[in-house]
PDB file of N, CA, C and O in Angstrom:
ATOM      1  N   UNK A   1      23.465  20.429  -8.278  1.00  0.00           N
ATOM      2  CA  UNK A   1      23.051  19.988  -9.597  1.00  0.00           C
ATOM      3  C   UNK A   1      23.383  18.510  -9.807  1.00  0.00           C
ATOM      4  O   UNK A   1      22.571  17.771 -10.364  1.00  0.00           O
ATOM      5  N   UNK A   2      24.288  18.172  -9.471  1.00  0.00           N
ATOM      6  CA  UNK A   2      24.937  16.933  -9.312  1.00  0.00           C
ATOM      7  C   UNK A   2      24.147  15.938  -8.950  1.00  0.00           C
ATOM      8  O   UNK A   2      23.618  15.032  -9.594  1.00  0.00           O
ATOM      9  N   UNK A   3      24.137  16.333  -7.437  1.00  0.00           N
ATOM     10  CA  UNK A   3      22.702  15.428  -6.540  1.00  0.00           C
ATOM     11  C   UNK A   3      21.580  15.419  -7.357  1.00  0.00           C
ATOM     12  O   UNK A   3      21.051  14.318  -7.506  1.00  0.00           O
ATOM     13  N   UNK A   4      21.121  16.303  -7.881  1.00  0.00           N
ATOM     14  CA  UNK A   4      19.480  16.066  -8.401  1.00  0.00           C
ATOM     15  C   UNK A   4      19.982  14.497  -9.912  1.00  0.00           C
ATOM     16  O   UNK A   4      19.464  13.454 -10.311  1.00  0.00           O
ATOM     17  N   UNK A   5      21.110  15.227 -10.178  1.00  0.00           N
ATOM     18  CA  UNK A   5      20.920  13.897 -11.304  1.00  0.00           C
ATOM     19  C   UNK A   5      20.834  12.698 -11.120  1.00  0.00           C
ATOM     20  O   UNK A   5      20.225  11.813 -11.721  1.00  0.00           O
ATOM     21  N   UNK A   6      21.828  12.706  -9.783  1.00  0.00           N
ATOM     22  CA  UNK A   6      22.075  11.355  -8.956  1.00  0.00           C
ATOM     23  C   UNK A   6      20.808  11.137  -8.732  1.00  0.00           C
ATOM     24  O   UNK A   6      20.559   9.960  -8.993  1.00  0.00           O
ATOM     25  N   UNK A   7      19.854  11.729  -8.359  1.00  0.00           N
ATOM     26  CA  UNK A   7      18.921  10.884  -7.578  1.00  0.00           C
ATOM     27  C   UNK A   7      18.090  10.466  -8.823  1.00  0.00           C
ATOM     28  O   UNK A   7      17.885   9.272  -9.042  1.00  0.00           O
ATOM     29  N   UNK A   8      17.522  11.619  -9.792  1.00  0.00           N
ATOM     30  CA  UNK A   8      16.888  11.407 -10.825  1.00  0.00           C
ATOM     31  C   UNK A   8      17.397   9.727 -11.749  1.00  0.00           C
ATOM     32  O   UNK A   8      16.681   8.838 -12.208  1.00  0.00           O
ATOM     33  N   UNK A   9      18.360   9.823 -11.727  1.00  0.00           N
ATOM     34  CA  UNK A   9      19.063   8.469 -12.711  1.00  0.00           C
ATOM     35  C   UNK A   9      18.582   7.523 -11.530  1.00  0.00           C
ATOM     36  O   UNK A   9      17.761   6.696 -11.927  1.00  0.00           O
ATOM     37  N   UNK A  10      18.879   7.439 -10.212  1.00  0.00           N
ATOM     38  CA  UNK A  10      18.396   6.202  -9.587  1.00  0.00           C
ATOM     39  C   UNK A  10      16.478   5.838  -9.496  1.00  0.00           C
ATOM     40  O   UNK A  10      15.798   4.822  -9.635  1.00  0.00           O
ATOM     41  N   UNK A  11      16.202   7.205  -9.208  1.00  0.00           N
ATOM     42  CA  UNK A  11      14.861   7.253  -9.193  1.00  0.00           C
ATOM     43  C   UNK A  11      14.443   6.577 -10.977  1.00  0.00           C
ATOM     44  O   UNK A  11      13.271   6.203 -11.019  1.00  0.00           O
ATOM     45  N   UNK A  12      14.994   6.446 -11.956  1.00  0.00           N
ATOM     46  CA  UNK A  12      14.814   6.522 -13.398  1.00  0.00           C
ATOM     47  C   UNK A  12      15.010   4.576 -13.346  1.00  0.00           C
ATOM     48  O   UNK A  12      14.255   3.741 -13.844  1.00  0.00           O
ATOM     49  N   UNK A  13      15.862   4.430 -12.824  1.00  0.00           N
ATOM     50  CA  UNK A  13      16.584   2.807 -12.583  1.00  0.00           C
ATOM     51  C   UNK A  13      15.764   2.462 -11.928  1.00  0.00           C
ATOM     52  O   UNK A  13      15.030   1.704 -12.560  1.00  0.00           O
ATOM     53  N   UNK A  14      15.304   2.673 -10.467  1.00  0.00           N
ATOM     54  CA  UNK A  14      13.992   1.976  -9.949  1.00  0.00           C
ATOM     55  C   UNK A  14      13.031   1.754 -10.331  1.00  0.00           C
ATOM     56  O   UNK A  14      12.582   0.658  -9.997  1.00  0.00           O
ATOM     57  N   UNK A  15      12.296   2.504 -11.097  1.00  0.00           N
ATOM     58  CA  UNK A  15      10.798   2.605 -12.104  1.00  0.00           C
ATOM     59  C   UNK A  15      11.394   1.221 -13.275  1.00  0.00           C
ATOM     60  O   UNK A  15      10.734   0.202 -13.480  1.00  0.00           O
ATOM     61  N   UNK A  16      12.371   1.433 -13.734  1.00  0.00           N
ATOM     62  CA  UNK A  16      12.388   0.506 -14.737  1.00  0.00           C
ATOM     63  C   UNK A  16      12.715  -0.795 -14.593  1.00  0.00           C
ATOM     64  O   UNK A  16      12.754  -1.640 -15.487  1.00  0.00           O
ATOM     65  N   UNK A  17      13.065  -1.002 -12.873  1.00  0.00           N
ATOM     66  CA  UNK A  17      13.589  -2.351 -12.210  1.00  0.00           C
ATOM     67  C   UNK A  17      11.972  -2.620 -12.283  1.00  0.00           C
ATOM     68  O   UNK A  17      11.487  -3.511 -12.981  1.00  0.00           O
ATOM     69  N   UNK A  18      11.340  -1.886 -11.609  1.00  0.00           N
ATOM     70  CA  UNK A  18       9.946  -2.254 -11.212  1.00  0.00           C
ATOM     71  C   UNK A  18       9.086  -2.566 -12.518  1.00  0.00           C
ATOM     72  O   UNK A  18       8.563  -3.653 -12.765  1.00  0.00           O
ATOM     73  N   UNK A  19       9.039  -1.551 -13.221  1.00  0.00           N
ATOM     74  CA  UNK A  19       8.415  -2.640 -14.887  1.00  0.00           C
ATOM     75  C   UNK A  19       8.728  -3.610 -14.928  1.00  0.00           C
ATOM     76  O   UNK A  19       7.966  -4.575 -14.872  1.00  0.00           O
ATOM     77  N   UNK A  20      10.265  -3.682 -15.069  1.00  0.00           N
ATOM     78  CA  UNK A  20      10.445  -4.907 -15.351  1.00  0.00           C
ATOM     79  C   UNK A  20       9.676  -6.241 -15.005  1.00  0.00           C
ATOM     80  O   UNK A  20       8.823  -6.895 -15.604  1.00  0.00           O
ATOM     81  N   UNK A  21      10.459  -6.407 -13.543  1.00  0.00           N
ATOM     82  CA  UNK A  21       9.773  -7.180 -12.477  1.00  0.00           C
ATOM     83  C   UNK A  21       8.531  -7.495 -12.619  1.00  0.00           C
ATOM     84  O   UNK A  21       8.328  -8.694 -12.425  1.00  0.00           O
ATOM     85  N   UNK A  22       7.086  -6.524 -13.035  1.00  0.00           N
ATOM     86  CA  UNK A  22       5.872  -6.483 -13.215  1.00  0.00           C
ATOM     87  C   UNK A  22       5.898  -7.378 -14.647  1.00  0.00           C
ATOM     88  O   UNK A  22       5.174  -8.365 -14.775  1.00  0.00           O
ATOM     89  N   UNK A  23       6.554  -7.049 -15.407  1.00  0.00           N
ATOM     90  CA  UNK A  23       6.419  -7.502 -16.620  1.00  0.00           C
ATOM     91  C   UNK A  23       6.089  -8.951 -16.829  1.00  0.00           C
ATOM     92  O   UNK A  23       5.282  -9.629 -17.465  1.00  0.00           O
ATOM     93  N   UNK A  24       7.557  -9.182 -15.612  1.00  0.00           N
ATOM     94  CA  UNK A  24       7.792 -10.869 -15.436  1.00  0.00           C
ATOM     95  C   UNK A  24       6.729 -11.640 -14.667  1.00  0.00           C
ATOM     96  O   UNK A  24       6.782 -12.867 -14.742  1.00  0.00           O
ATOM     97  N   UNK A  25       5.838 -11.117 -13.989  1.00  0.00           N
ATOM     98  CA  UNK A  25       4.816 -11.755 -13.369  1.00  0.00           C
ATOM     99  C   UNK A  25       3.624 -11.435 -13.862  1.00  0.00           C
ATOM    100  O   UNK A  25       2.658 -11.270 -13.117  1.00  0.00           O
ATOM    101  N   UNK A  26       3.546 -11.297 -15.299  1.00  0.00           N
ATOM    102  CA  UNK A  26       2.058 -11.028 -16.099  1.00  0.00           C
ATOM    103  C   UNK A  26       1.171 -12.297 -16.467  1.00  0.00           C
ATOM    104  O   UNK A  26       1.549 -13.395 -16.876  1.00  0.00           O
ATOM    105  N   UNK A  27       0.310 -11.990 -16.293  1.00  0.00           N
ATOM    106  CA  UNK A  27      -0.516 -13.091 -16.151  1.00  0.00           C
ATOM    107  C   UNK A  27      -1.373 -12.715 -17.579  1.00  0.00           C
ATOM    108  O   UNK A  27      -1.228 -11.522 -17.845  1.00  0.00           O
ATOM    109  N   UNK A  28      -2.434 -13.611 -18.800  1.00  0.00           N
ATOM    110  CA  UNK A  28      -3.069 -12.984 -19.745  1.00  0.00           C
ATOM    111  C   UNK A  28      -3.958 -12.006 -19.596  1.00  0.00           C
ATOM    112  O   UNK A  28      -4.310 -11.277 -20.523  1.00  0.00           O
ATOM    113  N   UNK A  29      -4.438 -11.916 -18.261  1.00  0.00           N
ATOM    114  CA  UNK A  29      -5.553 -10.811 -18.198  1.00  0.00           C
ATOM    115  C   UNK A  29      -4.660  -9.522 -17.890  1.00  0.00           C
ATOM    116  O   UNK A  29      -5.346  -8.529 -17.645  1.00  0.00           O
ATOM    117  N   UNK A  30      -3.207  -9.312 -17.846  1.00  0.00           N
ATOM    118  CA  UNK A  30      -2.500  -8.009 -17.208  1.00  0.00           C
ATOM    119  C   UNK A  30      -2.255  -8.063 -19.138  1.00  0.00           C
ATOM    120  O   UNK A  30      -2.708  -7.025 -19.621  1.00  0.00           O
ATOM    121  N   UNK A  31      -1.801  -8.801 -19.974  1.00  0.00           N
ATOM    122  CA  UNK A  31      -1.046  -8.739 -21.244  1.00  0.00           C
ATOM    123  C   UNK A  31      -2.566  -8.564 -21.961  1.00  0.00           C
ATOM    124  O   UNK A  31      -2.501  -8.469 -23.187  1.00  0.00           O
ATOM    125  N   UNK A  32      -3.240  -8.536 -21.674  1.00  0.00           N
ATOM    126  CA  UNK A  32      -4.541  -8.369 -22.743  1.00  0.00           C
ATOM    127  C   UNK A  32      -4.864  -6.668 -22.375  1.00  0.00           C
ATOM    128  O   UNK A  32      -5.565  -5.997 -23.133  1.00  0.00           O
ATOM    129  N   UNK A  33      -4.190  -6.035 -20.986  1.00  0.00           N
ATOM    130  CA  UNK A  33      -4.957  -4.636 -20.701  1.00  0.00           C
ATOM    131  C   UNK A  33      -3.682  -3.771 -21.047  1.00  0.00           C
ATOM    132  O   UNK A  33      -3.752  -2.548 -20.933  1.00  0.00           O
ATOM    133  N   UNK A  34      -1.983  -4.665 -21.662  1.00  0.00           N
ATOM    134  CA  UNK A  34      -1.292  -3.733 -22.034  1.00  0.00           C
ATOM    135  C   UNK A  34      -1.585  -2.929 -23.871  1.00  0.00           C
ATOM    136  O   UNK A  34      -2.192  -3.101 -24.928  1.00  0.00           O
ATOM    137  N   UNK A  35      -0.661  -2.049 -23.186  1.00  0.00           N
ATOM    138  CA  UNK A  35      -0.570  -1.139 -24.455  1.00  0.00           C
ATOM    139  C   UNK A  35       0.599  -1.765 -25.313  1.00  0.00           C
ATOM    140  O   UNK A  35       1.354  -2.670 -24.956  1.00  0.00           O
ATOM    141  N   UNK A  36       0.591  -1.105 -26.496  1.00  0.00           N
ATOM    142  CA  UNK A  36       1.236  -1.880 -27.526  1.00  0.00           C
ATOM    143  C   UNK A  36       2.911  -1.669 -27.238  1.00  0.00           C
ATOM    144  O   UNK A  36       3.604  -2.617 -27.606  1.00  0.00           O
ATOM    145  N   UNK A  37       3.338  -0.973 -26.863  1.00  0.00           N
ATOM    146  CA  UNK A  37       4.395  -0.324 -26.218  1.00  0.00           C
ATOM    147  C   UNK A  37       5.017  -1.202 -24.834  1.00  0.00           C
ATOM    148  O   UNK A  37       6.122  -1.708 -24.642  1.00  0.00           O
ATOM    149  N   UNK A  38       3.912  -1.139 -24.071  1.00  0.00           N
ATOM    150  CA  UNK A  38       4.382  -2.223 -23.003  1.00  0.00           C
ATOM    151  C   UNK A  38       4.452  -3.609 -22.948  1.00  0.00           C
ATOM    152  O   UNK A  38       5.192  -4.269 -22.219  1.00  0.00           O
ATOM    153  N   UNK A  39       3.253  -4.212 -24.151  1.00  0.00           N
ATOM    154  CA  UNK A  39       3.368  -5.457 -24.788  1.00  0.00           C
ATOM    155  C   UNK A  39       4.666  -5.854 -25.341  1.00  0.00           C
ATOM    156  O   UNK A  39       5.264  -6.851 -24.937  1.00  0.00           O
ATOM    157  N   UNK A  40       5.361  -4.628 -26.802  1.00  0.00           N
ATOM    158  CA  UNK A  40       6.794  -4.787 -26.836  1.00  0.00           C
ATOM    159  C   UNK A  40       7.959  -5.080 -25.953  1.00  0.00           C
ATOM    160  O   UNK A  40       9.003  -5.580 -26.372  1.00  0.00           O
ATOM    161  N   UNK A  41       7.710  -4.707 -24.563  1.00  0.00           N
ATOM    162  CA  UNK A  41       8.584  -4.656 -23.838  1.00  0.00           C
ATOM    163  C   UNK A  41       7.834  -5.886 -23.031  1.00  0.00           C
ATOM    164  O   UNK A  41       8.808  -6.527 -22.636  1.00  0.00           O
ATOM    165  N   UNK A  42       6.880  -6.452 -22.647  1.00  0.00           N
ATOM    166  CA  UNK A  42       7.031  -7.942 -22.530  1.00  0.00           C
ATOM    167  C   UNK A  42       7.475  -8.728 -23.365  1.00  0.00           C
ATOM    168  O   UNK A  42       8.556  -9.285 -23.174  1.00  0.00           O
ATOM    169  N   UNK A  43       6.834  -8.914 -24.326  1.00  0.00           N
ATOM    170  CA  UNK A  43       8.127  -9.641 -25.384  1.00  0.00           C
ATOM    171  C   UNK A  43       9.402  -9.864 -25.371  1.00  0.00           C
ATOM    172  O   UNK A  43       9.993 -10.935 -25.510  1.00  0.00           O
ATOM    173  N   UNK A  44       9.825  -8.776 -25.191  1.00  0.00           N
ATOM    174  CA  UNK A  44      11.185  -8.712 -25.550  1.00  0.00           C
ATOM    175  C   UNK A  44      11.435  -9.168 -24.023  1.00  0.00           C
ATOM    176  O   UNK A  44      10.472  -9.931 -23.956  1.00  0.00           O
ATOM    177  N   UNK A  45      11.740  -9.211 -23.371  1.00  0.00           N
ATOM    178  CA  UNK A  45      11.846  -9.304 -21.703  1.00  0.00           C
ATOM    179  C   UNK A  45      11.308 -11.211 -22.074  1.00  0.00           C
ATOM    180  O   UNK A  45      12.131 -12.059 -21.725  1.00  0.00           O
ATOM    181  N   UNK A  46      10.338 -11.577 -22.564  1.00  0.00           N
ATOM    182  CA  UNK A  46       9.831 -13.178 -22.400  1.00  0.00           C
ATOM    183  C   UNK A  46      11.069 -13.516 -23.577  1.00  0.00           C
ATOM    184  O   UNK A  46      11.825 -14.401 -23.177  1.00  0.00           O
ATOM    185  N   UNK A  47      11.294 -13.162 -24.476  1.00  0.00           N
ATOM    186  CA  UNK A  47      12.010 -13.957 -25.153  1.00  0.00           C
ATOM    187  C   UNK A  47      13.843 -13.955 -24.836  1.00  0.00           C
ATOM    188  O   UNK A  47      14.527 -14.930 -25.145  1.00  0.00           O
ATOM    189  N   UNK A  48      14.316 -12.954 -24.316  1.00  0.00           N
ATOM    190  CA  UNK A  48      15.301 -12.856 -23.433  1.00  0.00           C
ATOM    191  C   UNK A  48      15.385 -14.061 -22.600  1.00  0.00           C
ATOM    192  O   UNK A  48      16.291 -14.857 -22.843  1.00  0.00           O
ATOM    193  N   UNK A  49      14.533 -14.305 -21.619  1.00  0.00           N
ATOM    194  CA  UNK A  49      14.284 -15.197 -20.627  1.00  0.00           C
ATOM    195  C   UNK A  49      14.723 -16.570 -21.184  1.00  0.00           C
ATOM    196  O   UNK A  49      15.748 -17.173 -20.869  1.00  0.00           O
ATOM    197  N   UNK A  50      13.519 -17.073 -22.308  1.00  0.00           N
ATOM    198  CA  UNK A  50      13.796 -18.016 -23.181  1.00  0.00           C
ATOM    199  C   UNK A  50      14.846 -18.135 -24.140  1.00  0.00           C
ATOM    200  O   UNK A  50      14.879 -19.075 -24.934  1.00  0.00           O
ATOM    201  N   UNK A  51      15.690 -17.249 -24.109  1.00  0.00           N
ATOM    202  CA  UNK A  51      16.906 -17.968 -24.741  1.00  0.00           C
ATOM    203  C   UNK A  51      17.279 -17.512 -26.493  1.00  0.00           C
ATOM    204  O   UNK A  51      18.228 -18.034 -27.078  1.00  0.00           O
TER     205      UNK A  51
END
């Protein structure tokens, strides 16, 4: 039971390293095809960056 969480929480951490990452290399034609949800979370991720 243990193991499955372990992996689940890392498997959970990788997906969200990888948004991330994606987030940071959006270009206007990737931010014009997000959803409003993932737009929030560029934002917030661009203005982090900036300070």
């Amino acid at each position: 039971m243990i193991t499955i969480v372990i992996v689940l929480a890392t498997a959970i951490g990788v997906r969200i390293f990888y948004i991330q990452e994606k987030l940071k290399k959006a270009n206007i034609n990737e931010i014009d095809k997000m959803s409003g949800t993932m737009f929030k979370c560029y934002l917030e991720l661009f203005f982090k960056r900036q300070g």
